[in-house]
N, CA, C and O atoms as a Tripos MOL2 file, in Angstrom:
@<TRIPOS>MOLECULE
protein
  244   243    61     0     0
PROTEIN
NO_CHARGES

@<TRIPOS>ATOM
      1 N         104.0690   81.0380  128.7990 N.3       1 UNK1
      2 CA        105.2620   80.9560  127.9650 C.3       1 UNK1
      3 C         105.9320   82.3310  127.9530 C.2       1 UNK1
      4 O         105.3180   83.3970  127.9020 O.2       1 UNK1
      5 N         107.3490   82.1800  128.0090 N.am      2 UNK2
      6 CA        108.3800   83.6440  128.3180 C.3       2 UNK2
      7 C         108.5900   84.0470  126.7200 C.2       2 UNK2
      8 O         109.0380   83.2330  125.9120 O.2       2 UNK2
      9 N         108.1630   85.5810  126.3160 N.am      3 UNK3
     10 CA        109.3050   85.6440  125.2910 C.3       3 UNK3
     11 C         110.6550   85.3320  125.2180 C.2       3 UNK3
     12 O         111.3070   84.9600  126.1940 O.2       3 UNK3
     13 N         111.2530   85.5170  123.7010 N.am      4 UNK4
     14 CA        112.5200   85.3510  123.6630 C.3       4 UNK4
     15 C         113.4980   86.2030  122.7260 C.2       4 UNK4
     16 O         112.7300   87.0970  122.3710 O.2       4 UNK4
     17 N         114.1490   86.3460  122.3980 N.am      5 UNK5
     18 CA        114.9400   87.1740  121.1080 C.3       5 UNK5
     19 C         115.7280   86.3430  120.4050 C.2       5 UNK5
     20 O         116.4380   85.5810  121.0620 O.2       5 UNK5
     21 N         115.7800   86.3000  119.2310 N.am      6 UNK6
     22 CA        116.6450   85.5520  118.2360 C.3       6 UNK6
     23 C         118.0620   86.2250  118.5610 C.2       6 UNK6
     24 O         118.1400   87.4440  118.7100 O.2       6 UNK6
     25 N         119.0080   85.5150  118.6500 N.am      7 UNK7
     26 CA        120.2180   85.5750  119.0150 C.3       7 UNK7
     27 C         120.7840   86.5030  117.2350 C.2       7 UNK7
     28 O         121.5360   87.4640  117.0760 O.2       7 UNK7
     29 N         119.8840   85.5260  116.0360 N.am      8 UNK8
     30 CA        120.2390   86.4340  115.0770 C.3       8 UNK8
     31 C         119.5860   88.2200  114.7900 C.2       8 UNK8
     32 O         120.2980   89.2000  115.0050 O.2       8 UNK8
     33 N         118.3230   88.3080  114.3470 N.am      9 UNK9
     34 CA        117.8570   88.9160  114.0760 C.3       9 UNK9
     35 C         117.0330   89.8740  115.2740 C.2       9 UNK9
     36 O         116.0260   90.5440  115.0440 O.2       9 UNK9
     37 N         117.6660   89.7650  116.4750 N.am     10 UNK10
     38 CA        116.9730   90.3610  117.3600 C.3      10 UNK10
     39 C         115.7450   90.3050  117.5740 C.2      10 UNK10
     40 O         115.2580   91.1760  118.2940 O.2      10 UNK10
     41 N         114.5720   88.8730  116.8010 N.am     11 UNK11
     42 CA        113.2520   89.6990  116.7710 C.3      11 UNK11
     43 C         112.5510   89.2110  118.2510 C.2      11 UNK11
     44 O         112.9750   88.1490  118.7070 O.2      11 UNK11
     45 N         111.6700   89.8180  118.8940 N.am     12 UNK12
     46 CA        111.0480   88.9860  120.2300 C.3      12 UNK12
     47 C         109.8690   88.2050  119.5100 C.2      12 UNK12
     48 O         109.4670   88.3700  118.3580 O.2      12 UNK12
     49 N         109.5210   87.5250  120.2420 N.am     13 UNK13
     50 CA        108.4110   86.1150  119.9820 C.3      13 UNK13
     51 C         108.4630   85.3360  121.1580 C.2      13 UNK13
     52 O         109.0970   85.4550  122.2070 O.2      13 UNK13
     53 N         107.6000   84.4620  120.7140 N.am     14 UNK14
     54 CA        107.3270   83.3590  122.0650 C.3      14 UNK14
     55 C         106.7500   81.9300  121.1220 C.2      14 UNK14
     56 O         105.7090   81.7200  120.5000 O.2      14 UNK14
     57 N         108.1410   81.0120  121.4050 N.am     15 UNK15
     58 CA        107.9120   80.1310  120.7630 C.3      15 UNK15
     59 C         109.3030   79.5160  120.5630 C.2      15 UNK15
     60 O         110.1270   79.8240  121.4250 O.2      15 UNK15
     61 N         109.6510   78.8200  119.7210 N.am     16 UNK16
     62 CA        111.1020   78.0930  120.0700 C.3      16 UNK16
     63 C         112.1060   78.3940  118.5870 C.2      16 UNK16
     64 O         113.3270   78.3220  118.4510 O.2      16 UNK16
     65 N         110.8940   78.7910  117.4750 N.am     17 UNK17
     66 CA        111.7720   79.4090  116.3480 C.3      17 UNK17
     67 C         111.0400   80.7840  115.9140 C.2      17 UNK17
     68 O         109.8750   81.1520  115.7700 O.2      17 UNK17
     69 N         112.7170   81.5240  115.7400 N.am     18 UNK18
     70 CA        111.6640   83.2780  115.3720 C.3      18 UNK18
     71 C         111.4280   82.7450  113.8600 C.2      18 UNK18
     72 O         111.9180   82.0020  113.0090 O.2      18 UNK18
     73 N         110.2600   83.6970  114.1220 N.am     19 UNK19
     74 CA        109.3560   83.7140  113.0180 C.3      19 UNK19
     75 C         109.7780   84.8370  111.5420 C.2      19 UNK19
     76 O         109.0790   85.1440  110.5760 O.2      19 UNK19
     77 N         111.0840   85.1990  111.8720 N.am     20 UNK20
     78 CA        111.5580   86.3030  111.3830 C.3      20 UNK20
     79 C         112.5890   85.7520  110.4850 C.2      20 UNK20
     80 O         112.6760   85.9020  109.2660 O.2      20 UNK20
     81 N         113.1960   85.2320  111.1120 N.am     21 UNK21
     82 CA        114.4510   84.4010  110.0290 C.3      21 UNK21
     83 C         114.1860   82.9170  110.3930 C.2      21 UNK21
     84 O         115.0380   82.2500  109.8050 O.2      21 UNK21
     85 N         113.6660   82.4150  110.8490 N.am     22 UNK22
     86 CA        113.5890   81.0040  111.1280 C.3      22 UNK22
     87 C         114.6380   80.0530  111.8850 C.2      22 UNK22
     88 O         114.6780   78.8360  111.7020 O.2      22 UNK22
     89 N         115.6750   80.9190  112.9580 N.am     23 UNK23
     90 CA        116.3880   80.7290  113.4270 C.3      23 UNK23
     91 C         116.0400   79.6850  114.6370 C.2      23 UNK23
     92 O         114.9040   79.9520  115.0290 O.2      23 UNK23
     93 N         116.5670   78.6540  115.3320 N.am     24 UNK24
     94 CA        116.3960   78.5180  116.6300 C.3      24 UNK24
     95 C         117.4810   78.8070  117.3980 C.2      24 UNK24
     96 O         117.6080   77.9130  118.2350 O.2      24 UNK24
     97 N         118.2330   79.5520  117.4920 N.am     25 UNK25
     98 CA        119.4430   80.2560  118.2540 C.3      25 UNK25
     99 C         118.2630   81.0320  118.8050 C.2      25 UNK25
    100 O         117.5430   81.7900  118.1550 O.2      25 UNK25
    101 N         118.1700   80.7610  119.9970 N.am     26 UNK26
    102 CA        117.8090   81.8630  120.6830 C.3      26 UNK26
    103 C         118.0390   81.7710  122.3950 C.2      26 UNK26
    104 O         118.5700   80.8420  123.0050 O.2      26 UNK26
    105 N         117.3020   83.3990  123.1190 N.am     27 UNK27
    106 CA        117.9760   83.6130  124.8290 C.3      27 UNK27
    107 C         116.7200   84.3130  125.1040 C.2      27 UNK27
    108 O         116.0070   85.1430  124.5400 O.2      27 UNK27
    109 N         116.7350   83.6490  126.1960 N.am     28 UNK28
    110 CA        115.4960   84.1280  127.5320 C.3      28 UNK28
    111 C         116.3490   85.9670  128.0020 C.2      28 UNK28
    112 O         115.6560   86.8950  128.4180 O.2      28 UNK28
    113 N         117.4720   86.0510  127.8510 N.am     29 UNK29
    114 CA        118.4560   86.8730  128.3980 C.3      29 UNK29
    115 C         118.1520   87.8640  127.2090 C.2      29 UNK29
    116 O         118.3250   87.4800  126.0520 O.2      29 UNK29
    117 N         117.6510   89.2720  127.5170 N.am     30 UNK30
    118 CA        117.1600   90.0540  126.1220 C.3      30 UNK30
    119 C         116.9500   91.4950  127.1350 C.2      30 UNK30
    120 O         116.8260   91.4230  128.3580 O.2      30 UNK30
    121 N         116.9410   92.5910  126.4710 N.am     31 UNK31
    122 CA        117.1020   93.4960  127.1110 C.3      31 UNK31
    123 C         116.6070   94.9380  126.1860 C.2      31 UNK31
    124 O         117.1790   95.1630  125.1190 O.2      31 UNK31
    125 N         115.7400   95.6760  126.5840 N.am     32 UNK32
    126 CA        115.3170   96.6240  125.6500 C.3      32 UNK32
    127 C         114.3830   96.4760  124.4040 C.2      32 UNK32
    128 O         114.5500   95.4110  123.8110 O.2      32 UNK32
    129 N         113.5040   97.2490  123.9140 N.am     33 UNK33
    130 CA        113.0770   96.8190  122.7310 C.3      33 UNK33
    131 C         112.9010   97.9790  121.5190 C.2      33 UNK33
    132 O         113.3300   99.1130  121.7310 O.2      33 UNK33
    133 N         112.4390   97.7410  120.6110 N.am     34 UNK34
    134 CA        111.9950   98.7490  119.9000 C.3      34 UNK34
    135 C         110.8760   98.1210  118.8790 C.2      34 UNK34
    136 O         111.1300   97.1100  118.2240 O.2      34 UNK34
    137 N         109.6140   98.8020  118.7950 N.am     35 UNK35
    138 CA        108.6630   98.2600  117.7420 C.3      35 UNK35
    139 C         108.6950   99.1700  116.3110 C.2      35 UNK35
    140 O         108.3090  100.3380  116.2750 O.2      35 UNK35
    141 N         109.1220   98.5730  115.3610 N.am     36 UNK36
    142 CA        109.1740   99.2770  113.8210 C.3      36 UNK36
    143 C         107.8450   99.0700  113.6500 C.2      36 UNK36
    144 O         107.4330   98.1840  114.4000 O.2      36 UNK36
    145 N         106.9290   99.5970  112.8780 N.am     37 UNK37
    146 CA        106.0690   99.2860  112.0390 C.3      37 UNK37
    147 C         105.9630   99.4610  110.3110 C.2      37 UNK37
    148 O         105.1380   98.9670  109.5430 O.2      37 UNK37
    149 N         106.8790  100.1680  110.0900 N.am     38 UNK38
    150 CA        107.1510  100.7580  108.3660 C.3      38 UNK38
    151 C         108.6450  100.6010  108.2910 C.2      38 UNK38
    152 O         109.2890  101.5980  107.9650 O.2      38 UNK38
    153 N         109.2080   99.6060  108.5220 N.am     39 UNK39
    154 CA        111.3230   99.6150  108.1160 C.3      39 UNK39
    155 C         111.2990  100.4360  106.6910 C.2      39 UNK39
    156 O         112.4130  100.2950  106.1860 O.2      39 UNK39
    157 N         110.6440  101.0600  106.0380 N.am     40 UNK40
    158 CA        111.0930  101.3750  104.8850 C.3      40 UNK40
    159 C         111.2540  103.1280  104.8590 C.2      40 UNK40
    160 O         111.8560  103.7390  103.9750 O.2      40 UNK40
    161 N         110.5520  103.7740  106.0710 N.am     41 UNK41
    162 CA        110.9380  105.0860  106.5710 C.3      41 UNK41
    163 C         111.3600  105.3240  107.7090 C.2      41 UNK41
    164 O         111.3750  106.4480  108.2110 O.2      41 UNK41
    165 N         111.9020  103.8920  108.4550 N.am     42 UNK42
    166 CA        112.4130  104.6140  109.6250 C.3      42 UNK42
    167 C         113.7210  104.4630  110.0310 C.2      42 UNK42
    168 O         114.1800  103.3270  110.1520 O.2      42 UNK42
    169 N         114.3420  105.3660  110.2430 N.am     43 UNK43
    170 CA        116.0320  105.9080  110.3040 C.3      43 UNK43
    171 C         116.6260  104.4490  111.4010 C.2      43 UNK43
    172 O         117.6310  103.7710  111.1870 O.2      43 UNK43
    173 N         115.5710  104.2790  112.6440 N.am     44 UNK44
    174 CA        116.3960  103.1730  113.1290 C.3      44 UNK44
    175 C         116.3870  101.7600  113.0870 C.2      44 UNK44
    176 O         116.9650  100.9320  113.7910 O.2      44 UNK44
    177 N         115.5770  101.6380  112.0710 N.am     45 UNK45
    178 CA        115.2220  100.0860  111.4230 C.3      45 UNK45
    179 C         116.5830  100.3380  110.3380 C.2      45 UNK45
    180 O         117.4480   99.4630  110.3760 O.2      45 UNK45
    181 N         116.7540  101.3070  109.5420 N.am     46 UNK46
    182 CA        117.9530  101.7160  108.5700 C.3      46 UNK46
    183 C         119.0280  100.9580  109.5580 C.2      46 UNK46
    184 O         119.3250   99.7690  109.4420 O.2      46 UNK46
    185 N         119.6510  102.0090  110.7250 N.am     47 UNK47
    186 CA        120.3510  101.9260  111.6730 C.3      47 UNK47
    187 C         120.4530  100.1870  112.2860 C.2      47 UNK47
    188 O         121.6130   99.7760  112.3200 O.2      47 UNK47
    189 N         119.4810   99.2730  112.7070 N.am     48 UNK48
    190 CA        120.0320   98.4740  113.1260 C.3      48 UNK48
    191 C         119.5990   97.0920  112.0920 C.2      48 UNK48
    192 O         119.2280   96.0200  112.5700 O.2      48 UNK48
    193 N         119.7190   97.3400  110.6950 N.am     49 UNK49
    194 CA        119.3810   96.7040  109.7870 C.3      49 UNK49
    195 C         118.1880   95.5040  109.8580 C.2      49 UNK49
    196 O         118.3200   94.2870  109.7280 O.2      49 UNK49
    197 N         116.8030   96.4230  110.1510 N.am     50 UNK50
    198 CA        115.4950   95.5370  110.6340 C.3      50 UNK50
    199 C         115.2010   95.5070  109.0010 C.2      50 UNK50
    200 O         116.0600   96.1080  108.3550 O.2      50 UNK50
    201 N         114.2890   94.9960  108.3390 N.am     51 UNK51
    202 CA        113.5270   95.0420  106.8880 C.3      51 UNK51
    203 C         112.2390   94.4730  107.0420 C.2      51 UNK51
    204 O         111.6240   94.3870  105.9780 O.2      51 UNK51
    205 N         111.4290   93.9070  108.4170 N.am     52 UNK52
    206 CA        110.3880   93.8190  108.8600 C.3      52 UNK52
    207 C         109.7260   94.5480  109.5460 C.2      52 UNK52
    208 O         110.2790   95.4850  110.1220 O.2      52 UNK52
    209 N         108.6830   94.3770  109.6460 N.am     53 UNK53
    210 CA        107.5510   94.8920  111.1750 C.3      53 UNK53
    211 C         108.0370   94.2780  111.7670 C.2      53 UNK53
    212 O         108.5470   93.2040  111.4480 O.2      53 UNK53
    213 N         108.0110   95.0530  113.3550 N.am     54 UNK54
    214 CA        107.6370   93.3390  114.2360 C.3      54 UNK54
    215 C         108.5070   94.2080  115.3670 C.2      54 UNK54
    216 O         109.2570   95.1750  115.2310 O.2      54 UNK54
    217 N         108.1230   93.5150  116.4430 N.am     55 UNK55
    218 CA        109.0540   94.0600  118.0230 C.3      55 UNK55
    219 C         110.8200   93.4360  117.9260 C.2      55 UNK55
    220 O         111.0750   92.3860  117.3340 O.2      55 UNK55
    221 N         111.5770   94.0280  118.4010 N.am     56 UNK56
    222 CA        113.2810   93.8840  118.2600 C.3      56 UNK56
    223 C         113.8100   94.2770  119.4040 C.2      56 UNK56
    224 O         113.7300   95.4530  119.7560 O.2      56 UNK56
    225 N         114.6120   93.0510  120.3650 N.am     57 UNK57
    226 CA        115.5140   93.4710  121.6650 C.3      57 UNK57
    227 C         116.7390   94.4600  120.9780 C.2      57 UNK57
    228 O         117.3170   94.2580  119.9110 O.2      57 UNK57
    229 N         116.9270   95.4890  121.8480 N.am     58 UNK58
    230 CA        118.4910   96.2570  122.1730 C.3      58 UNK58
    231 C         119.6430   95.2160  122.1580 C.2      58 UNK58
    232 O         120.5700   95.1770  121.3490 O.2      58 UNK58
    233 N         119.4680   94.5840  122.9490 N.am     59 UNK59
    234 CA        120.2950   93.5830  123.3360 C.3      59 UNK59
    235 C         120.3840   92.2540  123.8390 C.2      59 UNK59
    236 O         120.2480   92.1260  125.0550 O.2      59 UNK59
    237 N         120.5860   91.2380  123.1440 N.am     60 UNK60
    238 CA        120.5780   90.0910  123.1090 C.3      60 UNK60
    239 C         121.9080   88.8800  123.9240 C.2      60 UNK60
    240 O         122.9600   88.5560  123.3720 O.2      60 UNK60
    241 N         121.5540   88.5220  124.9880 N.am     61 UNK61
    242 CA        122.9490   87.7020  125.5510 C.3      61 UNK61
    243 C         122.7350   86.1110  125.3360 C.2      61 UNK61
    244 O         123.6160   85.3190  125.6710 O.2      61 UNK61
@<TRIPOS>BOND
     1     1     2 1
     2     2     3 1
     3     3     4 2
     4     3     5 am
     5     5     6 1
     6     6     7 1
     7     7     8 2
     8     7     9 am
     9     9    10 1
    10    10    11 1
    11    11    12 2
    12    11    13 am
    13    13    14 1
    14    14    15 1
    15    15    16 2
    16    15    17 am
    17    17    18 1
    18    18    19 1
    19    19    20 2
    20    19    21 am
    21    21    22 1
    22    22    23 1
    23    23    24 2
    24    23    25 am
    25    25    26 1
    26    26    27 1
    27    27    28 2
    28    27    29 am
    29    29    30 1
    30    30    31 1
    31    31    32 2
    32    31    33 am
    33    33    34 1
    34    34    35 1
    35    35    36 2
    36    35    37 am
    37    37    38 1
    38    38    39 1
    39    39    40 2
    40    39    41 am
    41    41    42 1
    42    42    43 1
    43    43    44 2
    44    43    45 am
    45    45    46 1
    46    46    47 1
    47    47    48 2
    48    47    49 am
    49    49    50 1
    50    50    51 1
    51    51    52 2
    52    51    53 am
    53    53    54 1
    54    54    55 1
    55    55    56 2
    56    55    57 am
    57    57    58 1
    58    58    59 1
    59    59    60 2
    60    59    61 am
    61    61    62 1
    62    62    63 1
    63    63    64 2
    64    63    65 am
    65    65    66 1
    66    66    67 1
    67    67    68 2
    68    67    69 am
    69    69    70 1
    70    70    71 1
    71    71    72 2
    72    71    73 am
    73    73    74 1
    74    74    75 1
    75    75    76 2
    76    75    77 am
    77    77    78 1
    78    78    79 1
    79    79    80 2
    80    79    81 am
    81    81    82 1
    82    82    83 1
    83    83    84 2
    84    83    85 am
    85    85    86 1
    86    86    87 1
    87    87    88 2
    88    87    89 am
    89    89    90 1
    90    90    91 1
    91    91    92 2
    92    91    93 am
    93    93    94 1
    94    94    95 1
    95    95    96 2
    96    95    97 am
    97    97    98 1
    98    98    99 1
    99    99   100 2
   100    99   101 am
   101   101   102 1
   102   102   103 1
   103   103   104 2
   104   103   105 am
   105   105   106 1
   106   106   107 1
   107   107   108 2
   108   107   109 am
   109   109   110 1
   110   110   111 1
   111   111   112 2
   112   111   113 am
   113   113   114 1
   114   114   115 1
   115   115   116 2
   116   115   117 am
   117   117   118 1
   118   118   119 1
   119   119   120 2
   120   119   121 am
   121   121   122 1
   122   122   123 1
   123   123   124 2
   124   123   125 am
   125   125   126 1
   126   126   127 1
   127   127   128 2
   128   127   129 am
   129   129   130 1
   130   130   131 1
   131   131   132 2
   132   131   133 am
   133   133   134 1
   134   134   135 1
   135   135   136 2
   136   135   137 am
   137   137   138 1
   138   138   139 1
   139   139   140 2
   140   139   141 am
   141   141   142 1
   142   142   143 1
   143   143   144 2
   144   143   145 am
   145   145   146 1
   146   146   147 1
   147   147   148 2
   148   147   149 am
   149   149   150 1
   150   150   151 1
   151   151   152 2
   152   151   153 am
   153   153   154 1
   154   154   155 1
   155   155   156 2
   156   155   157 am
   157   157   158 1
   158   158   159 1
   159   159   160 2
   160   159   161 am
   161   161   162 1
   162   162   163 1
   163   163   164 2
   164   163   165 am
   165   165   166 1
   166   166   167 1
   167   167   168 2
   168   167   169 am
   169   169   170 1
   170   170   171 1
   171   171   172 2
   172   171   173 am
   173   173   174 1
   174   174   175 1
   175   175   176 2
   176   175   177 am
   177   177   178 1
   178   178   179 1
   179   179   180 2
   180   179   181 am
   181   181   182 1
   182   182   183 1
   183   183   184 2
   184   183   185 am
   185   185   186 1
   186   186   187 1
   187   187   188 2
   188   187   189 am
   189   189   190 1
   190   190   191 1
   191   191   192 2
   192   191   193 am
   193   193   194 1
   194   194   195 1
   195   195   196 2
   196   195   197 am
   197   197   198 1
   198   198   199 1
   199   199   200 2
   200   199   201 am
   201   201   202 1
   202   202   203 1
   203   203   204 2
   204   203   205 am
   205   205   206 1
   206   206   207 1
   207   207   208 2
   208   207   209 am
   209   209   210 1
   210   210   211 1
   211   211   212 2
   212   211   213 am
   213   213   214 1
   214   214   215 1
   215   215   216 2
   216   215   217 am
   217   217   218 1
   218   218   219 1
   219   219   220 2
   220   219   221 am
   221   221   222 1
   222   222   223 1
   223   223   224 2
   224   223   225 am
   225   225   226 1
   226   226   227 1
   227   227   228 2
   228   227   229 am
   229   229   230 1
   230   230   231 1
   231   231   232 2
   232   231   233 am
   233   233   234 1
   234   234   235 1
   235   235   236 2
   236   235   237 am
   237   237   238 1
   238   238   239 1
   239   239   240 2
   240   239   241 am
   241   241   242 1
   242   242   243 1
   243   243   244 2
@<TRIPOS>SUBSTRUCTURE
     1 UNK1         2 RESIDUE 1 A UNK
     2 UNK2         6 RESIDUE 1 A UNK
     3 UNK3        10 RESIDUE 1 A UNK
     4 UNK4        14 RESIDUE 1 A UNK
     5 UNK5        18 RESIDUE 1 A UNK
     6 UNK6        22 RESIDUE 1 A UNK
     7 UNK7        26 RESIDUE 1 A UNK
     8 UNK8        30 RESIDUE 1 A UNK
     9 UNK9        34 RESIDUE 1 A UNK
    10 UNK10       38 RESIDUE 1 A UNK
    11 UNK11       42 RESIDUE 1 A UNK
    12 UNK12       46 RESIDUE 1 A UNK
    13 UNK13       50 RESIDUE 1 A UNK
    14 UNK14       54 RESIDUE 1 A UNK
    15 UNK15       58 RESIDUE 1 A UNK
    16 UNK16       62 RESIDUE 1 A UNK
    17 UNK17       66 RESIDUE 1 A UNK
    18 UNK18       70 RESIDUE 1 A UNK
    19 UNK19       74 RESIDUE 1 A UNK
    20 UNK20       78 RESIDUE 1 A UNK
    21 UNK21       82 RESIDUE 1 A UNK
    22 UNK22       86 RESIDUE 1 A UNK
    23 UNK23       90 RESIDUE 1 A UNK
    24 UNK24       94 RESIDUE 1 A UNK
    25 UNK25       98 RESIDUE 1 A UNK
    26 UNK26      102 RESIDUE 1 A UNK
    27 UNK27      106 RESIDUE 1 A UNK
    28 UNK28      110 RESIDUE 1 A UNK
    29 UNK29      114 RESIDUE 1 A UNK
    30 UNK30      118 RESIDUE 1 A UNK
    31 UNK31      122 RESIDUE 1 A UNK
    32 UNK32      126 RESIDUE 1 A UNK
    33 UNK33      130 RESIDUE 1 A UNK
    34 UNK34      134 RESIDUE 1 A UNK
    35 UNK35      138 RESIDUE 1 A UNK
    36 UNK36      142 RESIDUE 1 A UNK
    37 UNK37      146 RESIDUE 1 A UNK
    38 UNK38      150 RESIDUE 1 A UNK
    39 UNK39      154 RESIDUE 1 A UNK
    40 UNK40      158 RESIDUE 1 A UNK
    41 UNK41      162 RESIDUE 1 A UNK
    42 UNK42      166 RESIDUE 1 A UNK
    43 UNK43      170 RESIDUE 1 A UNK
    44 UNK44      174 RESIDUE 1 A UNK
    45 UNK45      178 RESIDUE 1 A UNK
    46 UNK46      182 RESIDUE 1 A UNK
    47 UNK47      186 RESIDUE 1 A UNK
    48 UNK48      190 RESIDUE 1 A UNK
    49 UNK49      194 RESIDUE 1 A UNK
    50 UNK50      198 RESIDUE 1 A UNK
    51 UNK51      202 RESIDUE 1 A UNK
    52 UNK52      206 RESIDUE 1 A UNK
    53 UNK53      210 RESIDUE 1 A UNK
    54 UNK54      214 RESIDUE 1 A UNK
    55 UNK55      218 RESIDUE 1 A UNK
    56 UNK56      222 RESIDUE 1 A UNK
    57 UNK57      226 RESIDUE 1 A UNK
    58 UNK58      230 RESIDUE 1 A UNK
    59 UNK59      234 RESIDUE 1 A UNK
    60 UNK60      238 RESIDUE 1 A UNK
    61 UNK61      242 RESIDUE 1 A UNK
């Protein structure tokens, strides 16, 4: 099974709804990542409005 990225919330997973917002909008088409582990001190979870843990595509098509 391929990951994927929520078209909303950027989060990656593998499965058919993110587990993050409960979205099924999602794309095989994903690009870049970044892993937060603490959104509550880090400047680019601030920056691309994450409020979870969890792995996040750059860019989502």
């Amino acid at each position: 099974m391929s990951e994927k990225a929520c078209r909303n919330c950027h989060s990656i997973f593998e499965g058919n709804t993110c587990p993050i917002c409960r979205s099924s909008s999602t794309s095989d088409d994903w690009s870049g990542y970044v892993v937060i582990l603490d959104p509550t001190d880090s400047k680019i979870a601030k920056k691309l409005n994450i409020t979870k843990p969890g792995r996040y595509a750059l860019r989502v098509r």
